[in-house]
C-alpha positions in Angstrom: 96.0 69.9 96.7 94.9 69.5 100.3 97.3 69.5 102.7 98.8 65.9 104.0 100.3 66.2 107.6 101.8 63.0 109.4 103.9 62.2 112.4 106.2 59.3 113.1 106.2 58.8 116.7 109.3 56.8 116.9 111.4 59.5 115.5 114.0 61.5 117.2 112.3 64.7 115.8 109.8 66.3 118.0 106.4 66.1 117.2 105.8 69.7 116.7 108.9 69.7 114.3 107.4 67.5 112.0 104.3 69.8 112.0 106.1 72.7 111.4 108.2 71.3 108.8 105.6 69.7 106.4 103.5 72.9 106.6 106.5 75.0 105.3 107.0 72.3 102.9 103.9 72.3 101.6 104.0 76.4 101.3 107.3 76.1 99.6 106.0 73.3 97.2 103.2 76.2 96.7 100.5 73.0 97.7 99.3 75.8 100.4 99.0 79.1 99.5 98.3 82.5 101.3 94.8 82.6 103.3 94.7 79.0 102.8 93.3 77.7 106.0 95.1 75.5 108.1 93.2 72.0 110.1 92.0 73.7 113.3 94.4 72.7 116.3 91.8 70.0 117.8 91.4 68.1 114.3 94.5 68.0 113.1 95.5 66.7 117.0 92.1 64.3 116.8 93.4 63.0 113.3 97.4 62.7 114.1 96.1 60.9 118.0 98.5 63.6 119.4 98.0 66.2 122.0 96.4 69.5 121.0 99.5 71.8 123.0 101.5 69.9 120.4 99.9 71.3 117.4 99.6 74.2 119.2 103.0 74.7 119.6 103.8 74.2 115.8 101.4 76.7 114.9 102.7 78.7 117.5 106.2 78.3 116.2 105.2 79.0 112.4 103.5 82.1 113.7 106.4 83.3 115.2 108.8 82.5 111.9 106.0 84.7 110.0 104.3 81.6 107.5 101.1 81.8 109.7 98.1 84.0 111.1 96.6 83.0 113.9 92.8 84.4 114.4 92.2 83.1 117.5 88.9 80.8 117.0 89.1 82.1 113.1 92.0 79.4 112.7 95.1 79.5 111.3 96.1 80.6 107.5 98.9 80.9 105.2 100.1 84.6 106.3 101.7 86.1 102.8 105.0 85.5 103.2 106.0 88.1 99.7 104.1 90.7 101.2 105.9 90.8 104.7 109.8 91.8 104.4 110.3 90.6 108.1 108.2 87.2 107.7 109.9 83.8 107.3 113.4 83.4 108.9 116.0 85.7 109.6 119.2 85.8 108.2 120.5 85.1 111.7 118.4 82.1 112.6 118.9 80.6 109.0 122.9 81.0 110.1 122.3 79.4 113.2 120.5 76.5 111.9 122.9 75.7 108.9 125.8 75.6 111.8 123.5 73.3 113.7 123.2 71.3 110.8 126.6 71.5 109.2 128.0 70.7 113.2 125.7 67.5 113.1 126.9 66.6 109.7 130.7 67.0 110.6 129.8 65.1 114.0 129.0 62.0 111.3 132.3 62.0 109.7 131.1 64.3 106.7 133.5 67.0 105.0 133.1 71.0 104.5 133.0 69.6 101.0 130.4 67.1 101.6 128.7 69.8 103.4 128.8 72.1 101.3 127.9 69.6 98.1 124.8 68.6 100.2 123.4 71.9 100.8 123.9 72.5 97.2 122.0 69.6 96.1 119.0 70.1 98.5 118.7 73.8 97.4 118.6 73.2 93.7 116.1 70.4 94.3 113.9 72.9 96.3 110.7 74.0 94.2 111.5 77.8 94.5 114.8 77.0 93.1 113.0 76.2 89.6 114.3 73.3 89.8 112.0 70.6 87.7 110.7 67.5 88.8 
C-alpha cells in the first residue's frame, strides 16, 4: 500500500505534526515497512503546496524519535524500529506526552476515568495491539 500523506491547513496542528503523525501511523498500521522509502522532501512539499523546511522538519523530527534514516540525497526510509532498542520514543517522552494530553483532556471537563477509559480504547484499537478491524 503506498503511502497517503495529507495536511489540513486550517487545523490547529502544525504542519510538520501532521507529517509526522501519518508516517508513524502508517508504520504502525505496518502500510510502511523498514527500508521502505519515503517521498523525497521537495515532492512530498510540491504535492502537499507546503514549504520544503516543513517536511524537512517532520523528517527531521521522525529521525530524531528513531522511525527514519536519513541518507542525505539517498532520501529517507523506514529505519527498523525492532532492531534498535533505543529507536522510537522513550519511556520519558511517551510520559510527558500522555500528561500533555491527559492535562488537555482534564482542561475540557473530562475525568481520570474518562481518561483513563479513552486511552484504553485507543490502544486496543491500535493495529499492534491485535486488535481486528
Amino acid at each position: 500500500m503506498a503511502l497517503v500523506i495529507t495536511v489540513d491547513k486550517l487545523s490547529e496542528e502544525p504542519l510538520y505534526e501532521q507529517i509526522r503523525r501519518q508516517v508513524v501511523a502508517a508504520i504502525a498500521a505496518g502500510d510502511i515497512r523498514p527500508g521502505d522509502a519515503l517521498p523525497s522532501v521537495r515532492s512530498l512539499a510540491q504535492d502537499l503546496g507546503i514549504n520544503l523546511h516543513t517536511v524537512n522538519r517532520s523528517y527531521a523530527t521522525l529521525r530524531d524519535e528513531g522511525f527514519v534514516i536519513l541518507l542525505g540525497r539517498r532520501g529517507a526510509f523506514v529505519a527498523d524500529v525492532a532492531s534498535e532498542p533505543s529507536a522510537g520514543l522513550g519511556e520519558a517522552e511517551l510520559e510527558r506526552r500522555l500528561a500533555r494530553l491527559a492535562t488537555e483532556f482534564f482542561a475540557s471537563g473530562g475525568t481520570g476515568e474518562e481518561f483513563l477509559a479513552a486511552a484504553s480504547r485507543a490502544a486496543s484499537t491500535s493495529p499492534r495491539c491485535g486488535a481486528s478491524s
